[in-house]
Structure formats: structure tokens, C-alpha cells
C-alpha positions in Angstrom: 17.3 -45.3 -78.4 15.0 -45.6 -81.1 14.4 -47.7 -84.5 15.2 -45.6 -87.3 16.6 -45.4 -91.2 18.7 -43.8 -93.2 17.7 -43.7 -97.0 20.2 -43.6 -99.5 21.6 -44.8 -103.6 23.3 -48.1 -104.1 26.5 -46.6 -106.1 26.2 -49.9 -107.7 22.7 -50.3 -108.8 21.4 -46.6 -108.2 18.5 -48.0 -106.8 17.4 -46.1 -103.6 17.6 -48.3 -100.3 17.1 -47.5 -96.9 19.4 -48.8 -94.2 17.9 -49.5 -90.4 19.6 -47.9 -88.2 18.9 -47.1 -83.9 19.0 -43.7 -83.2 21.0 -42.6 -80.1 22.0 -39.2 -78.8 20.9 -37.5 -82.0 23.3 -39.8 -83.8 22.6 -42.9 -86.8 24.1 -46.4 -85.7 23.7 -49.3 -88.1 21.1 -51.6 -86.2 21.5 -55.2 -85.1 20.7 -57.7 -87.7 19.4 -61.0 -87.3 18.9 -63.9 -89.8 16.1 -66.4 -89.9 16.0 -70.3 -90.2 16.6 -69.9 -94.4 19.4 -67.2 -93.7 17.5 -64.3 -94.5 17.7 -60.9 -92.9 15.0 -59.9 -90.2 14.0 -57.0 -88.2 15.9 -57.6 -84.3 12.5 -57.3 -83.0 10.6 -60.0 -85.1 14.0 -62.4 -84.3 13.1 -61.4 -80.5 9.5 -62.5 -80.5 10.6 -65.6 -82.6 12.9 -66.6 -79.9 9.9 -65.7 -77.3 7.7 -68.0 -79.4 10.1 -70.9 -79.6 10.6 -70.3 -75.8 7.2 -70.7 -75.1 6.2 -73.4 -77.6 8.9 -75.5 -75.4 8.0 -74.8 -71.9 4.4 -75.6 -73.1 6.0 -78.9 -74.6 7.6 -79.5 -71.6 4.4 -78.8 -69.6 2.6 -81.2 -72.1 5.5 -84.1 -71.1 5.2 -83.6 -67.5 0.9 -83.7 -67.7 1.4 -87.0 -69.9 3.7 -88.7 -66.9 1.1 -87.7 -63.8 -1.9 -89.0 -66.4 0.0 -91.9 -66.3 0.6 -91.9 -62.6 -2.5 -91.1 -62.0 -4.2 -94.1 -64.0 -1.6 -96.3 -61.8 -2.7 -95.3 -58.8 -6.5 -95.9 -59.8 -5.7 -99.5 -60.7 -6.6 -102.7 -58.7 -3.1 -103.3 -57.7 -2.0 -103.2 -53.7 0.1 -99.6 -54.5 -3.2 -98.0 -56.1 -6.3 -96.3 -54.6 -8.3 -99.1 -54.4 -6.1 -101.3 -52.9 -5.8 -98.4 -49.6 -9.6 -98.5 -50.1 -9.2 -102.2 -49.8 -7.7 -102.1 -46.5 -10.3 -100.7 -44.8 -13.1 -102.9 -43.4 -16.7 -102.8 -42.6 -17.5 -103.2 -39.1 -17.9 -107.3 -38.4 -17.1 -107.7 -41.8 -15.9 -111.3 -41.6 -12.4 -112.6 -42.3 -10.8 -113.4 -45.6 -7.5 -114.9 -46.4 -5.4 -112.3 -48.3 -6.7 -109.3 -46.7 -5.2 -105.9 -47.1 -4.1 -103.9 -43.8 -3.0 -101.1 -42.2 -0.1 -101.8 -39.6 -0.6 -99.6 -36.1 1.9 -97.0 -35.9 3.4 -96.4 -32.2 6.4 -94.2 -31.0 8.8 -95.7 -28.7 8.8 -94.2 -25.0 11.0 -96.5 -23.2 9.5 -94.5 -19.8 5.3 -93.4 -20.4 4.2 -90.2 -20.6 2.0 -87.6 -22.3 2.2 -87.1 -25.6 -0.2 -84.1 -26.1 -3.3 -81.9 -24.1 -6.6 -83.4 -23.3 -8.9 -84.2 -26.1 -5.9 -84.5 -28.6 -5.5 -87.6 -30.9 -2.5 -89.2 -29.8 -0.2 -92.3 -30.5 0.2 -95.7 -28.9 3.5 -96.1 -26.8 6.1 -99.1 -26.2 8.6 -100.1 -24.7 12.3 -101.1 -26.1 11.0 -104.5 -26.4 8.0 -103.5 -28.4 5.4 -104.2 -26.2 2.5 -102.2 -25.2 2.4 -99.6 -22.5 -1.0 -100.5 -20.4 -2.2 -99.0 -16.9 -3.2 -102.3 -14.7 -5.6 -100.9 -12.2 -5.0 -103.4 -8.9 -6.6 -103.3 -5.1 -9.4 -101.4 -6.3 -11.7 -101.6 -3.6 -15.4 -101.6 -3.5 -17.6 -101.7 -0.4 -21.1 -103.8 -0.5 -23.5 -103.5 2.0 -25.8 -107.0 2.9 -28.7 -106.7 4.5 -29.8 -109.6 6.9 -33.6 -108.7 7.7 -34.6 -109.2 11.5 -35.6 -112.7 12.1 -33.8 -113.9 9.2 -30.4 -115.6 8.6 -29.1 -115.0 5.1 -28.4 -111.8 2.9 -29.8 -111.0 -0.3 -27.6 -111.6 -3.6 -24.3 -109.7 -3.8 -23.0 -109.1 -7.6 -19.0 -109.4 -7.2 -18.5 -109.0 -11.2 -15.2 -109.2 -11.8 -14.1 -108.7 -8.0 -13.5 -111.1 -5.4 -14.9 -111.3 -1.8 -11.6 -110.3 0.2 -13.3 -109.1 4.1 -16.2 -109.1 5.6 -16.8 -106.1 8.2 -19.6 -107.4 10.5 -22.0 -105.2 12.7 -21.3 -104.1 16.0 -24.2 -106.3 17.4 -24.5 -110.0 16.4 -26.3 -112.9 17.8 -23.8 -115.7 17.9 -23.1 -117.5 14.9 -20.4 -119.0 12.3 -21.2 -117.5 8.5 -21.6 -119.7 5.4 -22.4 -119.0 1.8 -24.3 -119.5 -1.1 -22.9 -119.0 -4.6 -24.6 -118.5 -8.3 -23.4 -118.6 -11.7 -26.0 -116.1 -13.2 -27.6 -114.5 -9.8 -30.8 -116.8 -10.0 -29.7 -120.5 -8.9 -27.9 -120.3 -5.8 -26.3 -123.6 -4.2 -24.7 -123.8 -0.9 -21.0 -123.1 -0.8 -18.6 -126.1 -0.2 -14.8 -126.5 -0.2 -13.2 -129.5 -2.4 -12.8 -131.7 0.4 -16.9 -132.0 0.8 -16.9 -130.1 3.7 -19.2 -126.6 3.8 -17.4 -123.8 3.6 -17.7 -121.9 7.3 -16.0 -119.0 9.2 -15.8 -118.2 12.5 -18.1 -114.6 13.2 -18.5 -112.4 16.0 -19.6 -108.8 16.5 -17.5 -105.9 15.6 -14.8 -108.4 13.7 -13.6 -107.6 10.3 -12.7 -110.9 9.1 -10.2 -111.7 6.4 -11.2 -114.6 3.4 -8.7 -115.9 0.4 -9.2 -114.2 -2.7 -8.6 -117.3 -4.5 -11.5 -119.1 -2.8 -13.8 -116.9 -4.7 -12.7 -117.3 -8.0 -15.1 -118.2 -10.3 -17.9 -116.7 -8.2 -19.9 -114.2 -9.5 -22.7 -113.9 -7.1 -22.9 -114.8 -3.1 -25.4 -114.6 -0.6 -23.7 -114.8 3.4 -25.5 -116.7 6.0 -25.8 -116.5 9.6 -25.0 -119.8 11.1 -24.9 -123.1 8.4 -27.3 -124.7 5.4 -28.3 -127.5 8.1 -28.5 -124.9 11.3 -29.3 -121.9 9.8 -29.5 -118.4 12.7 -31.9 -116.2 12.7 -30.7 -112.8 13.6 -32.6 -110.7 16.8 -32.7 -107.9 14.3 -31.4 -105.9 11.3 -27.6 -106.7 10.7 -25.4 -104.9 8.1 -22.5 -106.7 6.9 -20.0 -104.9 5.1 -18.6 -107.0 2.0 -15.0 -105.9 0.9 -14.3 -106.6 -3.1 -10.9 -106.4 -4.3 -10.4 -106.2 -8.4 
């Protein structure tokens, strides 16, 4: 198919006129007329690129509308309200930065795992689990034990300090030679000042040794304790021992 004309007279004006016309198998068709905005005849082809045009000019208008609304999201967002940037800026604080009524947060986010498990490989960020109830899975590492050796030198009669950090004194394993004697203790607060051990009661606080015993004490007497030193025989009758010993001292977290 191709654009084409045929020219001819008006029998009416005799003027000669030329009629558009698509040319298809060798044969004249009268072409497709369109008219424009006044009512005036134009060429199918200019009507088709004015419609293209007017297409364009509204997707570009819609465009235009659309890039006006995210403008104006996007200058929300950048305020100093608690939905913008700033405020999420706002929740973030500086390390020790000190405490101010009113301040923005970030709330922890944790999955539900009614029964603990892994949540991913080695090495991966990961999230914090609960239980039904909301609270906080958490390993609690009991009866850790820890074995301190003290030293009483030959000829003397009491050990050096032993740090017990956040353990308590639960056994003491003594050495398979011993000359005779009870054990008492001496207790400090920072592993300097050390004051003879006494119960409540006002009595000092003794327990009966021998050689090759491994002899139980009460956790909760050593609460509070942070450093000991054991003695062979008492404060007022101290024992000096015929040579090395090596007590074992059992900690219990």
C-alpha cells in the first residue's frame, strides 16, 4: 500500500483538484481522512503523529504529576518529624551518650523459638530468640569447675593468695603426705588485706585435715570471698609443714 493521487476537474468549478488516494494491488482507493481540532481536513499521517504527540505530551504530564508527589515525599521524609530521616537519625546514639527524656529508639526485633536452636552457619548475623512468654533464651553455664593449686613452702604454714573471682571454694584435695593439722583461712576483699576467717558465732572458722582426704566445704560459706589464703593448723597455733605440700582448691561457678 502506498500514498497516492488521482488529479482530476471539479464538474462544478472546472478547477483541477487532486484527490488522495492509497494505492493497493495496482488499484486507486479513496484514502482515510482525518479532521483536526477546527474541523478541517488533514493528511492520516499528520492526524497519526498528532495523536502520538498528544500521547506523549500526557504520559510526560503524568510523569511530571508523579515527580511532583515523590518531591513532596521526599521533603517529608527530610523533615524533623519522628517519620522523617532525621528522626531515624535521631534514634541512634553515640556511645555513653547520656540519657534524655523523649528519646527516639529502635525496639529489638527477635523471632519466637519456643524450643532454641540455630538460626544460621558460623559467622552469620543472626536474631535474638524467646520463648512464648517473651523472655529471653540464655545458656547458664553451672558446675564449672576450676582446679587451683596452693603452695605451702617447707617450714611454713599458710598458702599464698588464691583469686576465686566469681567462684566459690567448694573442695579441698590435700597431699598425700601431711603433718598433722586442722586448716583455717584467711580472706581479702581486694587480694592485699587479708584478715583471719571467722564464722558469725565468733568462732574461727576450722576443718578437720588429714593426708590424702578430699574434703568437702559449703559453697555458701564463701560467698562474698574473693580471695583466701588456707592455713595449716589455726591463727593462734599456726603448723609449720615438714616440707612442700600442694593443696588442691576446687572452685565451682
Amino acid at each position: 500500500m502506498a500514498a497516492s493521487q488521482i488529479n482530476t476537474t471539479d464538474t462544478v468549478t472546472g478547477l483541477s483538484v487532486a484527490i488522495a488516494t492509497e494505492l493497493i494491488g495496482g488499484k486507486h482507493y479513496l484514502a482515510r481522512m482525518a479532521v483536526d481540532a477546527t474541523g478541517a481536513l488533514i493528511d492520516p499521517a499528520t492526524a497519526a503523529k498528532q495523536d502520538a504527540q498528544t500521547a506523549l505530551l500526557t504520559a510526560i504530564g503524568a510523569y511530571l504529576d508523579g515527580l511532583e508527589g515523590f518531591t513532596d515525599g521526599l521533603e517529608a521524609l527530610l523533615g524533623t518529624g519522628n517519620g522523617t530521616l532525621a528522626g531515624l537519625l535521631a534514634a541512634f546514639k553515640a556511645e555513653d551518650a547520656v540519657h534524655v527524656s523523649g528519646d527516639l529508639g529502635l525496639p529489638a526485633l527477635a523471632i519466637r523459638k519456643d524450643v532454641p536452636g540455630a538460626l544460621g552457619d558460623d559467622g552469620d548475623y543472626t536474631l535474638l530468640q524467646t520463648g512464648s512468654d517473651g523472655r529471653l533464651h540464655a545458656a547458664v553455664v553451672n558446675n564449672q569447675v576450676t582446679v587451683v593449686v596452693a603452695n605451702i613452702a617447707n617450714g611454713a604454714s599458710l598458702t599464698g593468695g588464691i583469686d576465686l573471682g566469681t567462684a566459690r571454694l567448694c573442695r579441698i584435695a590435700m597431699p598425700a603426705a601431711w603433718t598433722a593439722a586442722v586448716l583455717s583461712f584467711q580472706a581479702s576483699y581486694d587480694g592485699a588485706t587479708y584478715n583471719d576467717l571467722y564464722t558469725a558465732g565468733g568462732s574461727e572458722y576450722i576443718i578437720q585435715a588429714a593426708a590424702s582426704r578430699s574434703i568437702l566445704l559449703p559453697v555458701s560459706d564463701f560467698i562474698g570471698v574473693r580471695y583466701v589464703k588456707i592455713r595449716s593448723g589455726t591463727s593462734a597455733a599456726a603448723v609449720a609443714q615438714a616440707a612442700s605440700r600442694d593443696l588442691q582448691a576446687i572452685l565451682v561457678n
